[in-house]
C-alpha positions in Angstrom: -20.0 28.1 25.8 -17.7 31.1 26.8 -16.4 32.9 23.9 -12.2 32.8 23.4 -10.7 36.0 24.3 -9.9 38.2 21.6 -5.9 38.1 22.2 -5.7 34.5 21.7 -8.0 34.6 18.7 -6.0 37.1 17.2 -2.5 34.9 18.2 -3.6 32.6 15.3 -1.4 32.8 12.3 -1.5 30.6 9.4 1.8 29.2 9.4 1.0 28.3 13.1 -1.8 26.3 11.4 0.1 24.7 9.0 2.8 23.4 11.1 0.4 22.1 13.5 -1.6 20.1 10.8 1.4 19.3 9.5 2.8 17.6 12.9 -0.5 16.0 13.2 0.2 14.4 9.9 3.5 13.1 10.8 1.9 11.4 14.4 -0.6 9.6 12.4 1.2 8.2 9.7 3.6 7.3 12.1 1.7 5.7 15.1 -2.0 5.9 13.8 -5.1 7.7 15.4 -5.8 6.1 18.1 -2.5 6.3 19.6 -1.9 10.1 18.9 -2.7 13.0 21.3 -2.6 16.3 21.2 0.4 16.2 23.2 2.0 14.3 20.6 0.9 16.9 18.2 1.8 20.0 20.0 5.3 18.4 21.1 6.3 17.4 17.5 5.3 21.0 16.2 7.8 22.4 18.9 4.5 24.3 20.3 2.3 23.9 23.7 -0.7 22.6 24.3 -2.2 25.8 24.7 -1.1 26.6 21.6 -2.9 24.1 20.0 -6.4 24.3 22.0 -6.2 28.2 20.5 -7.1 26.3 17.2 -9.0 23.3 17.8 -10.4 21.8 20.8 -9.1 18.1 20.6 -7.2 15.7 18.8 -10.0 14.9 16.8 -10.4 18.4 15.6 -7.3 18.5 14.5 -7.5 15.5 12.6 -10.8 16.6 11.1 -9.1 19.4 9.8 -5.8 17.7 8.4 -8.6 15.1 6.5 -9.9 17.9 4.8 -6.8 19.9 4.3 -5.3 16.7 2.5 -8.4 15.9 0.3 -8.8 19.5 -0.8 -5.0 19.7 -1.8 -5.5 17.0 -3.9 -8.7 18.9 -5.8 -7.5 20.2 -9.3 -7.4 24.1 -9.4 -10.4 25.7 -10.5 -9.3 27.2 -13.5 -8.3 23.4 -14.7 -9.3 23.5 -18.8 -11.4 20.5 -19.7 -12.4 21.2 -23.2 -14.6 18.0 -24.2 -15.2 14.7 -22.1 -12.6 13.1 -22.6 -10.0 16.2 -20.9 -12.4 16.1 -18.0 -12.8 12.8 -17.3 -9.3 12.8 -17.2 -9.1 15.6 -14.9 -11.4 13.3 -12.7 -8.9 10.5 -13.3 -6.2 12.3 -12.3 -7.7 13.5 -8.8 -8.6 10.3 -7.8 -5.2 8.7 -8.7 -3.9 11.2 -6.1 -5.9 10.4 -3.1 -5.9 6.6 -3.8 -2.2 7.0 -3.4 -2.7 9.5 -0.8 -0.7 8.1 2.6 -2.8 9.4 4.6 -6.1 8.1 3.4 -4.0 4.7 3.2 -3.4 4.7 7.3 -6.6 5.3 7.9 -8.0 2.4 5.7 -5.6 0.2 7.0 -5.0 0.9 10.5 -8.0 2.7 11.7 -11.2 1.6 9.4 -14.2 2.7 12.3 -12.8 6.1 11.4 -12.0 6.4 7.8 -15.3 4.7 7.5 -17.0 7.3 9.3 -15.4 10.3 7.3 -16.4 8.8 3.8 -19.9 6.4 4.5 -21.6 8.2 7.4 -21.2 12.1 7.4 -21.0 14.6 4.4 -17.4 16.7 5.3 -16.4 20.2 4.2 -14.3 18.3 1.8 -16.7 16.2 0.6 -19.3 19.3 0.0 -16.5 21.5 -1.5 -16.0 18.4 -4.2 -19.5 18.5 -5.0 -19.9 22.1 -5.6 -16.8 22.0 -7.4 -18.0 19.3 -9.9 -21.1 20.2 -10.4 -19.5 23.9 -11.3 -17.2 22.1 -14.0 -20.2 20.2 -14.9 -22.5 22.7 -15.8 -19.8 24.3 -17.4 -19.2 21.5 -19.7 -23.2 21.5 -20.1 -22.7 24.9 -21.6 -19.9 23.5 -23.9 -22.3 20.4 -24.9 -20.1 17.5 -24.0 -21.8 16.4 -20.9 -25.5 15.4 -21.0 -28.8 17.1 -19.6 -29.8 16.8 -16.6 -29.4 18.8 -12.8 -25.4 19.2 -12.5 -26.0 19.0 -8.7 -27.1 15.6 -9.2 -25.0 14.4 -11.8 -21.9 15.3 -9.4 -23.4 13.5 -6.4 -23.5 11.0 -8.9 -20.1 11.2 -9.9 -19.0 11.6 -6.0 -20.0 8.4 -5.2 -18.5 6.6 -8.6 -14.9 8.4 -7.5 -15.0 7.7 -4.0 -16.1 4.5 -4.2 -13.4 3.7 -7.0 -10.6 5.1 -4.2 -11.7 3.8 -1.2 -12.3 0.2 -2.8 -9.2 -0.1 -4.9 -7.0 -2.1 -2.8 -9.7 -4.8 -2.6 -9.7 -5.5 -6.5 -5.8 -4.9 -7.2 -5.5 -8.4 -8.2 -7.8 -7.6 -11.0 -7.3 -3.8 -11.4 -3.7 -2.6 -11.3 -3.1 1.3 -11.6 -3.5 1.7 -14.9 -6.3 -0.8 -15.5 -8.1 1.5 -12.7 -7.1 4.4 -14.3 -8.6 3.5 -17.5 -12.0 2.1 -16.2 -12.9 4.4 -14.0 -11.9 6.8 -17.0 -14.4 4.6 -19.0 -17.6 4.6 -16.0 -17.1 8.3 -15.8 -17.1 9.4 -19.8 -20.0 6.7 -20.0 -22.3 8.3 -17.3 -21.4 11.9 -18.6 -21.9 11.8 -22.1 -25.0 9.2 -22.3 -27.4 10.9 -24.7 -26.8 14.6 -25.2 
């Protein structure tokens, strides 16, 4: 594979970035995967195509990126205080509120499932990895502090992963029995209840 010339390497900017993910974002919510190009993408950012191949080489690049640009966003910041089980649970709670509600995660669900099933049951993402690493971080940390229980915090936050992302990406199928803040306050009660066990 030929390497990119340095000029158009060094032509990438940030903002450029941004505004290209953030056009990307539009054309999906708006018309759905499938149906978005790269065209689409470069024309609603007011940029060429060219333009766009200098940062990713497809449309499903690009939307590989947004995915994990979104999910990250919605990650608390890392100096988030959770002082006992009960403040980090919440934390948890609180960061999976946002990317149930999440549009984007929503269009995908809804109106292109072969793909949002393949970024959350068959492949590990950057965002995904970047979650776990962050949780088992806080969870060690809160180890330290004695308020979660023993036991390897890489596993205990694959663990909690799974309980979190399940919780999201199943939620609209028990809203008849789980409104938001019945949600909100099991999950709250699965997560404090693996966590603390017997410390």
């Amino acid at each position: 594979m030929a390497l990119e010339p340095t000029d158009a390497r060094s032509s990438r900017t940030p903002e450029t970035e941004a505004l290209l993910l953030d056009a990307a974002l539009a054309e999906l919510l708006a018309h759905g995967i499938r149906r978005t190009t790269a065209s689409d993408i470069a024309r609603r950012a007011g940029v060429s195509r060219q333009t766009l191949y200098r940062y990713w080489p497809d449309a499903q690049s690009v939307f590989a990126a947004l995915v994990t640009r979104e999910v990250l966003s919605a990650m608390p910041a890392s100096g988030a205080p959770a002082d006992d089980l009960d403040a980090f649970a919440a934390l948890l709670v609180a960061t999976a509120d946002v990317l149930r509600r999440m549009p984007l995660l929503d269009r995908l669900r809804t109106t292109d499932p072969e793909l949002f099933g393949r970024y959350v049951l068959t492949r590990l993402g950057t965002s995904q990895r970047a979650m776990h690493a962050d949780l088992a971080a806080r969870i060690a940390r809160g180890q330290d502090d004695g308020f979660i229980r023993a036991g390897d915090p890489g596993t205990l936050a694959a663990m909690v992963l799974l309980i979190v992302q399940s919780a999201v990406q199943s939620a609209p199928l028990v809203a008849e029995w789980l409104g938001g803040d019945e949600w909100a306050e099991e999950l709250r009660a699965a997560l404090t209840g693996y966590l603390g066990g017997a410390r």
